[in-house]
C-alpha positions in Angstrom: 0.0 0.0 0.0 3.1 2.2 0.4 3.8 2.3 -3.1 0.5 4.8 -3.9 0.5 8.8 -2.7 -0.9 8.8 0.8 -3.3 11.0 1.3 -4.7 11.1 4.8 -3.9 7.6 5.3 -5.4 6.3 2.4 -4.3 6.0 -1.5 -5.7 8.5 -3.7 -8.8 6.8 -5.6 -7.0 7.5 -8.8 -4.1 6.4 -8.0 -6.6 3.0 -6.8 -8.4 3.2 -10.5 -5.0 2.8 -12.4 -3.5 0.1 -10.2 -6.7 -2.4 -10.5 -6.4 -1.7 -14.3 -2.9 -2.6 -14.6 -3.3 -5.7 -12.0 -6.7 -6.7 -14.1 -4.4 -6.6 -17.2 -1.7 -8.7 -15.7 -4.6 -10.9 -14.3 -3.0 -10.4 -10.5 -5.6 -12.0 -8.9 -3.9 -11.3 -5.5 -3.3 -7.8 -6.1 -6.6 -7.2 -7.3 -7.9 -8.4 -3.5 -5.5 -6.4 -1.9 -7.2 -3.2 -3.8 -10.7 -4.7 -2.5 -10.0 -4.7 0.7 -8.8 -1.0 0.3 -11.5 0.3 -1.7 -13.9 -1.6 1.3 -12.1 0.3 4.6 -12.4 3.0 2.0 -16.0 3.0 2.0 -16.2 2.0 5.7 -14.2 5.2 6.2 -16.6 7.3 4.5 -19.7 6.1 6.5 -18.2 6.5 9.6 -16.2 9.7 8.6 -17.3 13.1 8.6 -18.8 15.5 5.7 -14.9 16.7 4.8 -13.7 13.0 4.0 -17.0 12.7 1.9 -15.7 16.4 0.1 -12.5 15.2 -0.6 -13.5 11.8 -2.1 -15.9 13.6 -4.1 -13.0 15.7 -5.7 -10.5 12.8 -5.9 -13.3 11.1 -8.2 -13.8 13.6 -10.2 -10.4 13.7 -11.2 -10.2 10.0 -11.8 -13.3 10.0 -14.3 -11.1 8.9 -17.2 -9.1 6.2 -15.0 -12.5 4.8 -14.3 -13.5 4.9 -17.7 -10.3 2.5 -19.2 -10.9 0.5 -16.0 -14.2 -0.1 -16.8 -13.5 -1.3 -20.3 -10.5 -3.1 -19.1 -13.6 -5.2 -16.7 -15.6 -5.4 -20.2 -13.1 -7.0 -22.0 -12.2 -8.9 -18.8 -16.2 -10.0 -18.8 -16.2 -11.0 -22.8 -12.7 -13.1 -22.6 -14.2 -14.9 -19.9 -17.5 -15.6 -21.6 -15.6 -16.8 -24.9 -13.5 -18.9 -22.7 -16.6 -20.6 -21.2 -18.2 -21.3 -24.0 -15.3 -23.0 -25.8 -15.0 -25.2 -22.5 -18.3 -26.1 -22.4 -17.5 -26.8 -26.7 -15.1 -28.9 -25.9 -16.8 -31.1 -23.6 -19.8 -31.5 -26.0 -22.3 -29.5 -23.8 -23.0 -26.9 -26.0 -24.0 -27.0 -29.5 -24.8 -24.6 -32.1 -28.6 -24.4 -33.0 -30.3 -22.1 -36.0 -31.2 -19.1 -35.1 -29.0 -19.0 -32.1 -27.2 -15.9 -33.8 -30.2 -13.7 -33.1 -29.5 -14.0 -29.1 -25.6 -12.0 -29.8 -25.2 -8.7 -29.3 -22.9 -6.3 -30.6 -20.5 -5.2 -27.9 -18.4 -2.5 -29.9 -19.2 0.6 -28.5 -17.8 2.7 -32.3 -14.8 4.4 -30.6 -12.7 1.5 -31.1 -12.2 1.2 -27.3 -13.1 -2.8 -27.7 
């Protein structure tokens, strides 16, 4: 946790946004829990804490809008990968087969800024 700027004890949501995107990417699995458990004492934080730790957050978000936008693609390309390697497992062991008409049940997932 010491590697991110501390900023009253805590990492700077940002600095939070960009790390799970690059430990998503890498598929750190044990990292990514590590950032769980931060963003939850986070949010335990803000419950308990008063109106100027709520002020604060609110400002750190706003500057991590972007980060949160390339994380949350990063978690839909995440999502697809996972779904294309579940359905070639359940292929492979012959419990899934294609049907007509089963087409008509995709849907597209580009979004037309090539952010895919």
């Amino acid at each position: 946790m010491q590697e991110f700027g501390e900023h009253r004890g805590h990492p700077k949501l940002r600095d939070l946004v960009v790390e799970a995107s690059r430990s998503l990417a890498r598929l750190d699995a044990g990292r990514l829990e590590e950032l769980a458990l931060c963003c939850q004492a986070l949010n335990r934080d803000l419950v308990c804490g008063d109106g100027t730790a709520r002020a604060a957050l609110a400002c750190e978000a706003r500057e991590a809008v972007q980060d949160m936008a390339v994380f949350a693609r990063v978690l839909e390309a995440t999502r697809a990968n996972l779904n294309v390697m579940n359905r070639l497992r359940e292929l492979r062991g012959g419990r899934l087969e294609y049907r007509e008409g089963q087409m008509q049940q995709w849907v597209r997932t580009e979004n037309g800024h090539g952010n895919n």
